[in-house]
Each structure stands twice: as C-alpha cells, then as structure tokens.
N, C-alpha and C positions, 0 to 999 in steps of 0.2 A: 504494500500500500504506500510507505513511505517513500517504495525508488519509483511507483505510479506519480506521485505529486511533485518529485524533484523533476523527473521527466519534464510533465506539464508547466512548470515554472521555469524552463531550463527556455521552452518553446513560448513562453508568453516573451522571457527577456529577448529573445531574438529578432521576434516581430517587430516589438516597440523600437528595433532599431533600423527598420526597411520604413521605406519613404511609404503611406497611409495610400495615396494615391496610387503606387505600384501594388501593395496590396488588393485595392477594393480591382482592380481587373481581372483578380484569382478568383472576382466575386462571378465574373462572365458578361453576357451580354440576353439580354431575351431575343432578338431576333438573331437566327442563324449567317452565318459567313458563309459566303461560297469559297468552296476551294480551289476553285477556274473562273478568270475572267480574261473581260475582251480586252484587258487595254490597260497599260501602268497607272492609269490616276484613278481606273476604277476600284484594281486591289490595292493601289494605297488608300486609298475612303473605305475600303471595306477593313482591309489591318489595323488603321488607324483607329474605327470602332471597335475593334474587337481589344487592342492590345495599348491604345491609350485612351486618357481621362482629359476633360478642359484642364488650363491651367499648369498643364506639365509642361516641363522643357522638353523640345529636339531639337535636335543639331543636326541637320543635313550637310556635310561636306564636299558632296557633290550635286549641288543645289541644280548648276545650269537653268538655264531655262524655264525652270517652275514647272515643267509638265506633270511630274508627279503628284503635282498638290492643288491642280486645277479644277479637281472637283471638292475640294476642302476649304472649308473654310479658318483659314487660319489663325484669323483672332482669337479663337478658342485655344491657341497653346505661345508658350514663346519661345518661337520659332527662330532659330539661330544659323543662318544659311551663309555659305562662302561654297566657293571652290576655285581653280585652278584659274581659269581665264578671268575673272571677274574679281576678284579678293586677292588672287595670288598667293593663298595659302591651298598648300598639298592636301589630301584626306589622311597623309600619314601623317602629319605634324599640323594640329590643330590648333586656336589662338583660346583654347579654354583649358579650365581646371583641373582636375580630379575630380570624378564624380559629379558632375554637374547636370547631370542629363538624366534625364527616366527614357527617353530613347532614342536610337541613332538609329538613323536613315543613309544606309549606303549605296551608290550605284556605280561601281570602280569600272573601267576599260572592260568588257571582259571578252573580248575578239582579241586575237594576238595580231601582231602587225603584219602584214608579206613583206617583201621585200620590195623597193622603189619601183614606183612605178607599177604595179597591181593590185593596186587599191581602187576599185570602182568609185566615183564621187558618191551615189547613191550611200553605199555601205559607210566610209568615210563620214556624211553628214550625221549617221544614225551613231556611230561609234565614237567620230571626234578620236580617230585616230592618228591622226595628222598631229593633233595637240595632248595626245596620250607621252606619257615616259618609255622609255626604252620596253618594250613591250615585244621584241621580236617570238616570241614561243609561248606556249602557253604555261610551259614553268614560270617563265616571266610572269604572266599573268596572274598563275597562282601565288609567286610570292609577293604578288602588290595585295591581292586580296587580303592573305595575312596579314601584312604591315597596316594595311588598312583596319581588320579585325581588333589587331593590337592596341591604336590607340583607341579605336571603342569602346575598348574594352576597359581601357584607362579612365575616360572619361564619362562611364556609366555609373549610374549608384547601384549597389546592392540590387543585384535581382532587377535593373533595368531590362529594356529591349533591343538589341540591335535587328533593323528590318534590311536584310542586304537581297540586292537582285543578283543572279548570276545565268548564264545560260551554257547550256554544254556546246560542245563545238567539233568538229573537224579539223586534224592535222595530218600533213605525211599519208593522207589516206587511210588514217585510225578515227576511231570515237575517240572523244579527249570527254568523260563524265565529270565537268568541272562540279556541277553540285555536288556529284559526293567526296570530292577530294576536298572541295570547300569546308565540309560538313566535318570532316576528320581533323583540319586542323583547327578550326574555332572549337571541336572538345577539346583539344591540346592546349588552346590560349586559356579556356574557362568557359566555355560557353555550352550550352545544352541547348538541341534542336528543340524547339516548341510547336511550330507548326510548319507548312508550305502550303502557297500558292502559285498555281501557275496559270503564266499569261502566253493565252495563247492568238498568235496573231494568224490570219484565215490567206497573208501574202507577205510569206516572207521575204528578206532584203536575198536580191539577187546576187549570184553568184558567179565566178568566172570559169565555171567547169561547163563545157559542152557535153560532156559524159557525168553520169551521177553513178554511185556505186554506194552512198547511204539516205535513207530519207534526211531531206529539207530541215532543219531546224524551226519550226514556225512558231517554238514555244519559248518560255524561260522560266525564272521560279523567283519567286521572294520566298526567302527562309527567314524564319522565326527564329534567333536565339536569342537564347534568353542570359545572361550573367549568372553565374555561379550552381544555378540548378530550375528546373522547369515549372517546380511549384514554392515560393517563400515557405519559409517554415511561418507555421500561425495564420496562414491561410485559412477561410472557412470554406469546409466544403460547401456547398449550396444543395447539394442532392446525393443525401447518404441513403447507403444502401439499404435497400427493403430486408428487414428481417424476414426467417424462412418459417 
C-alpha cells in the first residue's frame, strides 16, 4: 500500500513539472483526425488541433512562404517563424532558448541534390534546392534532418511536439525509406513517434527518367514526435477501460 502511494506521488510530482497546456492534449480532441490528407496546410490544421492548445508557443524554422499555416489561424498561438532566405538563420542553429516551445514545426530539404544542371525548375521551385546546403545524397539529407531534430529537440519543453515532414525518395535506382530512417534516429536524439500523417498529392512533381522502374512518389508524411516519451507521466486517461 505504502510503495502504491509513493508511486502515485512520485507521478503527481512529475506532472506538476510538464507545461499544463502540453498536458491537457493527452486530454484529446472530440472530433477525429484524419490520417491522409490532400495538401500540407490541411494536415497542418488538422495536427495542429489535434497536438496543440491556443496560447502555446511554435517555432517554425522553416517558415518560407507560410503555406503550411494558410488554413490556421495564427493569433491563437505565438508563433515564432525564421528561416534560411528570409531571417538568415539555419533550422540547425536557432535564435531561441532552451525549452521555449511546446512545438516545433519542421520542413528541412528532403530531395537530395543531382548534380548541375538536372534539376528541372519545376522540382527546384517545390524543393528550393538551389538555396538548400550541400545536400548532394540522401545521407546528406538524413544528416541535416538530425541536426535539425537536435536543436528541437533542444529547444522543446518537457514532453513538447516536434511536427516534421519528410518524404521517401529514389537514388542510384534504390528506395531511399527516409521516414523510417528519420524515425530511428529522433529515438536516438529523444524522441518517440506519436502519430503520422500522410499527404498525398493526386500529381506529382515530375521527373527526369523516361523509363520508370519504381512507383511515383505522390505522397509524404508528417510524423508526430513527441520529446522524451508519447504519453506525460500524470496524464489523464479520458477512456478507461471497461471492467469485464
């Protein structure tokens, strides 16, 4: 009985130390998520209900263009946006604190570069690889993802959200599985997968092969990690299970 209540006091102190607002999203949402949608600003409107509260900080570092956030409304959180072309600050080296964010918003390069001159403009516009960092292979790619992961993971609270997009790719004539090599090293930084959505586009960016030998890529993912573990400790269930 006595190590029952040390337990539960061990789990009340922990909570009281996770930001209130990251808590009450373990509370859920009444209307359901989908887990496929048509287009980046719809599953960011849908993650955003699902995985943040008014009033919270994010930090987007790959802000660009806003297109992620053109069906949100923003005044509901304080939204902290830079990247590359615009602020001149990196998504690996960030202009905030420790812990400052209940969630991060990532959308790093994730096409690897060809070599001069076979880069369609098309593809180019959509990737901004012309203005990407040395990116030639998709090791490249994976280890920007990390370095990217890293400082999120720095500058998250306790049991924040990082919402990163990634999409799998084609090299040398292989599958290149970027989300689950993604997925394997944010466990390694600290992170636990929470959920995924994927966006699927019905025309994808064309390509320079007159011969095809794998299907079209026409999808990509936002993955759900979550900081340190997938449910806060002191979380409330909302729907315990039916005694038998």
């Amino acid at each position: 009985m006595h190590a029952t209540t040390t337990t539960k006091n061990a789990a009340i102190r922990r909570a009281q130390k996770i930001d209130p607002m990251l808590l009450a999203v373990d509370g859920g949402v009444t209307e359901p998520v989908n887990s496929v949608a048509g287009d980046n600003a719809t599953a960011m409107r849908e993650l955003m209900r699902m995985y943040a509260r008014p009033g919270m900080t994010v930090v987007d570092p790959t802000y660009g263009r806003g297109v992620f956030w053109s069906k949100i409304d923003v005044s509901s959180y304080q939204l902290l946006a830079t990247d590359l072309a615009s602020t001149g600050h990196d998504f690996r080296s960030v202009p905030h604190p420790d812990g400052i964010a209940h969630v991060v918003v990532l959308d790093p390069p994730y096409r690897y570069k060809p070599p001069a001159g076979t880069v369609k403009d098309t593809v180019d516009v959509c990737y901004r690889l012309s203005d990407s960092p040395d990116i030639g292979s998709t090791k490249a790619v994976h280890e920007l993802y990390a370095a990217g992961m890293r400082e999120a993971h720095r500058i998250l609270k306790p049991y924040g959200f990082l919402l990163l997009k990634c999409q799998d790719t084609i090299e040398a004539g292989k599958q290149v599985w970027t989300h689950v090599r993604v997925m394997a090293a944010a466990a390694e930084i600290g992170f636990v997968v929470r959920d995924i959505v994927v966006v699927v586009n019905p025309t994808p960016s064309p390509t320079r092969w007159s011969v095809h030998h794998h299907a079209r890529k026409g999808h990509s993912y936002f993955l759900v990690l979550r900081r340190d573990r997938a449910f806060a400790p002191g979380a409330k269930s909302t729907q315990p299970r039916k005694r038998k």
